[in-house]
Structure formats: C-alpha cells, structure tokens
C-alpha positions as CSV (number, residue, x, y, z in Angstrom):
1,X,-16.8,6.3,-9.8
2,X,-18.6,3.5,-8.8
3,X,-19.0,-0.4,-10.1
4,X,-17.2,-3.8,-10.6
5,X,-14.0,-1.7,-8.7
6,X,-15.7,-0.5,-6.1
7,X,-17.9,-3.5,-5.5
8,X,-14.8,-5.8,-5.5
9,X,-12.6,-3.9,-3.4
10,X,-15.5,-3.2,-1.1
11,X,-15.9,-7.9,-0.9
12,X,-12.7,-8.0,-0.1
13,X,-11.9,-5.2,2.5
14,X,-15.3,-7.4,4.2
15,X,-13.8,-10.6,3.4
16,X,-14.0,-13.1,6.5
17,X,-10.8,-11.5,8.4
18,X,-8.2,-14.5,9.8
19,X,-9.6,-16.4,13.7
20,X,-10.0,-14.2,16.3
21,X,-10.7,-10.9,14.4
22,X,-14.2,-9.4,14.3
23,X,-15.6,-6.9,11.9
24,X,-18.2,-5.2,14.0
25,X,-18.9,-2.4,11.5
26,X,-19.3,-3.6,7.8
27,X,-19.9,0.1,6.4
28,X,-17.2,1.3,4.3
29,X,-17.1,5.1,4.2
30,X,-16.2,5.8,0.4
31,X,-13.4,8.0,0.8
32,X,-11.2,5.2,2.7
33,X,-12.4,2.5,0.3
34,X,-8.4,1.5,-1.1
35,X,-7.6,2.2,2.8
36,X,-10.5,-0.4,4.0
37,X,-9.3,-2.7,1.1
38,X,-5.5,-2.9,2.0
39,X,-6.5,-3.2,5.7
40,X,-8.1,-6.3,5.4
41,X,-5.3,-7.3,3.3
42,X,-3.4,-6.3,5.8
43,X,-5.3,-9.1,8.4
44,X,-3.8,-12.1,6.5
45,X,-0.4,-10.4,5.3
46,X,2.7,-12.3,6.4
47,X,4.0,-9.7,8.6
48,X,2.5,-7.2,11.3
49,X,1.2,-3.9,9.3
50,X,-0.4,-0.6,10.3
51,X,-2.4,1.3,8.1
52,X,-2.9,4.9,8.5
53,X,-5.3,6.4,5.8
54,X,-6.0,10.1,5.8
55,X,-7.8,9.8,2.8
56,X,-10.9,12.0,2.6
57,X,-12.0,11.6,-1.1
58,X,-12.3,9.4,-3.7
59,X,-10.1,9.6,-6.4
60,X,-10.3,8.0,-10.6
61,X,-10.4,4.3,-10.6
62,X,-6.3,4.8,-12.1
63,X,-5.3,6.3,-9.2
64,X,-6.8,3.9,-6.5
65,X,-5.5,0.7,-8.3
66,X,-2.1,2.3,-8.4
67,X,-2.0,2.9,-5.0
68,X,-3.7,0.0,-4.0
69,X,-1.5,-2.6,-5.9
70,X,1.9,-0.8,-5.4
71,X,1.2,-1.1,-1.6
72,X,0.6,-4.7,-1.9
73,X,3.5,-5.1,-4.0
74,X,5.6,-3.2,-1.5
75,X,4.4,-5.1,1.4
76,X,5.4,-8.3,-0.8
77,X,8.8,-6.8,-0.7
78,X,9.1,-6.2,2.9
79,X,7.8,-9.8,4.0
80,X,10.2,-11.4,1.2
81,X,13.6,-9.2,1.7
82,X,13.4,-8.1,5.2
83,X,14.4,-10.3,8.4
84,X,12.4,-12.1,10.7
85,X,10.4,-9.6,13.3
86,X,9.7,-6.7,10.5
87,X,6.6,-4.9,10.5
88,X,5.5,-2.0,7.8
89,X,3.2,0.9,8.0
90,X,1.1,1.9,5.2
91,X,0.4,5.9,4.8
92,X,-2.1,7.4,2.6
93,X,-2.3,11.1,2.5
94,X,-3.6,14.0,0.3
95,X,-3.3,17.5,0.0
96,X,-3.1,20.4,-3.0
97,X,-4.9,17.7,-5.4
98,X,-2.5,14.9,-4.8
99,X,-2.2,11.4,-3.2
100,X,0.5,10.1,-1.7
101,X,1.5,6.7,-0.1
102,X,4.2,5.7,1.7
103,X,4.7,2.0,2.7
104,X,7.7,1.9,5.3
105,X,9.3,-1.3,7.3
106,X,12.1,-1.2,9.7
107,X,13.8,-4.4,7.8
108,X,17.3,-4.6,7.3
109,X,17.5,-2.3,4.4
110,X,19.6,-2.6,1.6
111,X,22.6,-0.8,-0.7
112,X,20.7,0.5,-3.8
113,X,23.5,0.0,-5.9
114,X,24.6,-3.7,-4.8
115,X,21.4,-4.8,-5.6
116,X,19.4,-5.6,-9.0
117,X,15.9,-4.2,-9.5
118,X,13.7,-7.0,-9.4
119,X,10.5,-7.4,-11.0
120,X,8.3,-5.8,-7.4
121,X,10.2,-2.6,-8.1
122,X,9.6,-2.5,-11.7
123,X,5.9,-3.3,-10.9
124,X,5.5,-0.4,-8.8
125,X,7.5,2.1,-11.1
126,X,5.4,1.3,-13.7
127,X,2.1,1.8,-11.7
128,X,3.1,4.9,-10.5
129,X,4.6,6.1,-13.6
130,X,1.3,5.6,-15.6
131,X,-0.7,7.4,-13.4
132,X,1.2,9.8,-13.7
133,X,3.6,9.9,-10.5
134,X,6.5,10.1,-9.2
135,X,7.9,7.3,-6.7
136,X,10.9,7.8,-4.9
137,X,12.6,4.5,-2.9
138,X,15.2,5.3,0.7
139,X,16.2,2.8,2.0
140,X,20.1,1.9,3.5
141,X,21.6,-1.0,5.4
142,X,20.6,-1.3,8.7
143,X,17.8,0.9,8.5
144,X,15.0,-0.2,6.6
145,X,13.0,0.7,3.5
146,X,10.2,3.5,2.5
147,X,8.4,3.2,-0.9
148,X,6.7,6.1,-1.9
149,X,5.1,8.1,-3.9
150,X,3.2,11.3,-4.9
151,X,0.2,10.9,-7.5
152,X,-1.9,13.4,-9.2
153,X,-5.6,13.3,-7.8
C-alpha cells in the first residue's frame, strides 16, 4: 500500500515539530508509519503523551486510518474530560494477524453509566467496528481511562 495515504501521513509525521524539538532523522521506516504519524501529533497535542509502537508491518490502508484516527480521537477525549496534569500513552501492538491499540491516561476516570456517550466514543466505535474490530473502554472514577481495541490485520 503506498500513495496519497502514505505520502500524507508520512508530511505530517515530518511536519515542523513545536520550538525546541529537533527531527534529526527524517526517515520513516514503513512499518511504524501510523506510529511516526501520531508521534508528531503527539508534539503539539494539549497534553504530555508517549507513544510506544511495536508495530513491525504494514497493514491495509482501513486498518491504519482506524487506528490512527481513533487514537487521535481518544487523545481528544483525555485532553477534554480529564483534569489538569494528565498525560496518555499510546500502544500499538500486533501479534497472530492482529493489531491492537491501547490509548490510556491516568485522568480522573469516569462511571460508565452516569455518563452519555458523546459523539468521540461513537467516532471510535464506528472506526473500529468497520474494520472489523472490537474495542473495549475501562475506565472508573479515580482511576483513569483505556481505550482499546483489537483489529484484524
């Protein structure tokens, strides 16, 4: 798979990172292409996040932009709901011919059932869904959240 998806995601994992960051390397190995690309997403977010990728393949074009754009959504989540101080940590792992992502913060949590699924959830859900995976949400009061989920590669 390469083209427009690759090409784009490849500009902006090398997009001019914020002052005081320095790319020194600007090759991308192709199996950690959606990792390079939420990285340097990661450089401007509006909280402190930590990617670690495991990814060692490529995978289809559906797959990437799933995991890609639910970890952004996600992350969106964490900066809007959580307090002040959170950070998040973005895993991407696969093994047995699937993919899996895990975006975690230690925020203050929530009660599933006291609150309404907003439209970030539902995003993700559906992402995950039409690819063909499975996402699974923990999360409690007082102890932050983990979004994940397993994807067919």
């Amino acid at each position: 798979m390469t083209g427009s998806f690759t090409r784009s995601i490849a500009d902006g994992a090398l997009a001019a990172p914020r002052p005081g960051v320095e790319i020194r390397d600007r090759r991308l190995s192709a199996a950690r292409i959606v990792g390079a690309a939420l990285r340097s997403v990661s450089l401007r977010a509006a909280i402190p996040v930590v990617i670690d990728d495991h990814w060692r393949h490529r995978h289809s074009q559906e797959i990437e932009l799933a995991v890609y754009f639910s970890c952004l959504e996600a992350l969106q989540n964490a900066a809007k709901h959580a307090w002040p101080g959170v950070t998040a940590t973005i895993h991407l792992t696969e093994q047995d011919g699937r993919v899996r992502f895990v975006v975690a913060d230690n925020g203050v949590g929530f009660h599933p059932e006291s609150v309404e699924r907003g439209a970030g959830i539902n995003n993700i859900a559906d992402r995950v869904s039409a690819a063909g995976g499975v996402l699974a949400i923990d999360t409690a009061e007082g102890r932050g959240t983990r979004v994940s989920a397993v994807l067919p590669s």
